[in-house]
Phi, psi and omega in degrees: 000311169088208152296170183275151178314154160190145187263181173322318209248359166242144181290140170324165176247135167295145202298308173324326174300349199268336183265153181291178166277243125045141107127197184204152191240137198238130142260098185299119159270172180191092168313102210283113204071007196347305191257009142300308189299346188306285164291337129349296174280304161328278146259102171261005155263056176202306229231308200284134185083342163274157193281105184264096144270154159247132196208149185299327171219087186274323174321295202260017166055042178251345197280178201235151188272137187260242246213171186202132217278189198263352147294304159299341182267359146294344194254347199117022197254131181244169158271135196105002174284135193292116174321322169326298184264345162304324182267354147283335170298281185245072170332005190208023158314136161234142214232130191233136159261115180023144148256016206313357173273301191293335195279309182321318193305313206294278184341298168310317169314291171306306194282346178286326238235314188275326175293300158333358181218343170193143150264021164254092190254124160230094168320154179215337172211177171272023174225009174225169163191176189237115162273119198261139190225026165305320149258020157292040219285332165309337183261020155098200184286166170278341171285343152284329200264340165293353203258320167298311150328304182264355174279340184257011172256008178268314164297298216271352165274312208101343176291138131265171211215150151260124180245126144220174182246163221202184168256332190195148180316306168348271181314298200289349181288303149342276196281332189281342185276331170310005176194115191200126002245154182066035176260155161243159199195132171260139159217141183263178200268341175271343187250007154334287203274342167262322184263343204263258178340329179264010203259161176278162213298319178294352217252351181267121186300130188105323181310159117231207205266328178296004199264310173290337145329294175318316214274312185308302181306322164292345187084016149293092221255290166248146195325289186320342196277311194300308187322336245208341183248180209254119205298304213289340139338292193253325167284328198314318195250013171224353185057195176338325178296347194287320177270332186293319179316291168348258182309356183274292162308352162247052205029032189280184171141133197277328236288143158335182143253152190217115174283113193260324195269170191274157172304125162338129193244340219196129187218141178208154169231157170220161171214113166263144228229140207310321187207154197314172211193106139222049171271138153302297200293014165254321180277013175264295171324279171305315208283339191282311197271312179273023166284305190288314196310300177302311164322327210267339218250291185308278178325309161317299160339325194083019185238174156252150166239153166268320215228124168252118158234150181245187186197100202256151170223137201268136180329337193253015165082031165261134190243125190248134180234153193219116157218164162276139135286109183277173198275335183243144205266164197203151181229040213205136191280301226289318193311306193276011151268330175291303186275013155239023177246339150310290161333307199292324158309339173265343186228009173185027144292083170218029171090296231288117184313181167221130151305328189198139174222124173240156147228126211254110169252148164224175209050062152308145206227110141357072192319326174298312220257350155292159122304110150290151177223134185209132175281144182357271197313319188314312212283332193271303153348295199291336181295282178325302192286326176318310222267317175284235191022266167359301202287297154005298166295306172309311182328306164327278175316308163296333190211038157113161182293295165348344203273327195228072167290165169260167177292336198265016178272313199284147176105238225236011198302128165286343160305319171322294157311314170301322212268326163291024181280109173316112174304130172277131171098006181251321162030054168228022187261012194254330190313072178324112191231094182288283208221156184244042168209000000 
């Protein structure tokens, strides 16, 4: 993703031009089916592109639809619907039952992927959370950095995902339901009253249906007529809800994001790869592209690692995990490829394919707060590689990941491909986003 867009006939834009002065920019992620995509990802020759549910008692066709994938929902199948009649509807329904160990794994992830861009990371369920990415100006624009959230929980889960962004939660809780699935969608504080303002009453996050019921019987119909009516009204028959309905319909809302989680432990990549992989030098290739990837990731942080884990998942979906403690802690792509092709050698080079390879860095360290301990040449060296490593980056940042391969990246790497995927469905990159308010 890189740096900001920019055409021929325009100068790059400073990333800073794109966040307000003032005020603040939040994003709703929102996992699209989740436990279906769960599974889905998990056995997609069982599952991907079929009408999926998940429900509690599929065995005795009693159970009630937890969630149903977007095929099923096409077919007519909704959630809350009895599996009795979801199977008369769409007879070739496949009724899956609850996994809640795996979807907490899927949960953790995605949101470990999402944390990984700010730590005012605040979950609200186990398939959404709201991120504020107001200092998040290193990592690109917020429409870059929504497009990088959702291209690597896709790669690297296999999830889709709806993101949007906002000036305040509210609103990004909004815009995230407005493209589904696998959408991204801005909505500002100017763009209320045209996207907003025409939908009914119930369609406002917070609403529910005895609120809309109340509001209708006022002859309040719709978002714009609340937006529009007279607060003191609206306290009379709602009490303290009178201003919040108010100020909700004209998008206002303070609340924070309120950051629930531990300081980043861990930055990691995976990559599943189109087809089985046993060659060293194609698993040599992939471990060299997510090594530079998890490098570029860390230096942005500003940290070091001590500690490499790699993660091989096997044709039959059996998943291996292998790590280390290293002697010096590192940002430098070259190490952790070299020790994770140490690993890979040691604890599975034995020709037997592989599906999907990750690398995992841990014990992160602050970089201002290490010690490096380098021996003479490490000592004479490190300014210089230090000092190209940089520029790299910047190189990056202005003109795509893509602007600076190593030799051993180029040729048939599937990671490679991946990483040259467009995200489908945003058709927001033309989208000057000067400002949210």
């Amino acid at each position: 993703m890189g740096g900001v867009k920019s055409s021929d006939n325009n100068p790059p834009m400073n990333v800073s031009e794109y966040y307000p002065a003032a005020g603040r920019v939040i994003l709703h992620v929102d996992m699209n089916a989740f436990y279906c995509s769960v599974h889905e990802a998990e056995e997609p020759e069982l599952y991907r592109g079929k009408a999926t549910a998940v429900a509690g008692s599929s065995e005795l066709r009693k159970g009630v639809i937890v969630t149903c994938s977007y095929t099923a929902r096409s077919r007519g199948i909704s959630t809350g619907m009895v599996v009795q009649q979801a199977m008369k509807k769409c007879p070739d329904l496949i009724v899956i039952r609850p996994d809640f160990h795996l979807y907490r794994q899927y949960s953790r992830a995605f949101m470990q992927i999402a944390y990984s861009y700010t730590p005012l990371l605040e979950a609200t369920s186990i398939d959404e959370c709201y991120l504020d990415i107001t200092g998040s100006k290193q990592f690109g624009t917020p429409i870059e950095i929504a497009e990088q959230i959702q291209q690597r929980i896709m790669e690297e889960l296999g999830l889709p995902c709806s993101i949007g962004i906002a000036p305040n939660k509210l609103l990004a809780k909004m815009a995230s339901d407005l493209k589904k699935p696998n959408g991204i969608s801005i909505l500002r504080m100017r763009d209320v009253p045209r996207i907003l303002w025409h939908r009914p009453c119930n369609e406002m996050f917070g609403i529910g249906k005895k609120t809309a019921e109340k509001l209708k019987k006022l002859g309040i119909d719709t978002i714009g007529q609340l937006a529009k009516s007279d607060e003191k009204m609206l306290i009379d028959l709602f009490g303290v809800n009178g201003t919040w309905l108010k100020n909700s319909a004209n998008g206002i809302h303070h609340s924070p994001v309120v950051a629930e989680r531990e300081a980043n432990k861990s930055i990691g990549h995976t990559t599943t790869l189109p087809a089985d992989v046993s060659e060293m030098g194609d698993i040599h290739r992939v471990f060299l592209n997510i090594s530079d990837q998890v490098a570029r990731r860390l230096r942005k942080h500003e940290m070091l690692s001590q500690g490499i884990q790699i993660t091989i998942r096997t044709p039959d979906m059996k998943t291996i995990t292998r790590s280390r403690m290293m002697d010096i802690p590192t940002e430098d792509a070259a190490v952790i490829y070299r020790e994770a092709c140490k690993l890979f050698a040691k604890h599975w080079g034995n020709g037997k394919p592989v599906r999907m390879l990750g690398i995992t860095l841990q014990t992160l360290i602050p970089r201002e707060e290490s010690a490096v301990q380098m021996d003479l040449f490490e000592y004479e060296q490190k300014p210089k590689k230090e000092s190209l490593i940089r520029i790299m980056d910047q190189l990056r940042d202005k003109f795509g990941e893509n602007a600076v391969v190593t030799a051993g990246m180029l040729g048939d790497d599937p990671s490679v491909l991946l990483r040259n995927h467009k995200v489908r469905g945003t058709s927001l990159q033309k989208d000057n986003l000067q400002s949210f308010d």
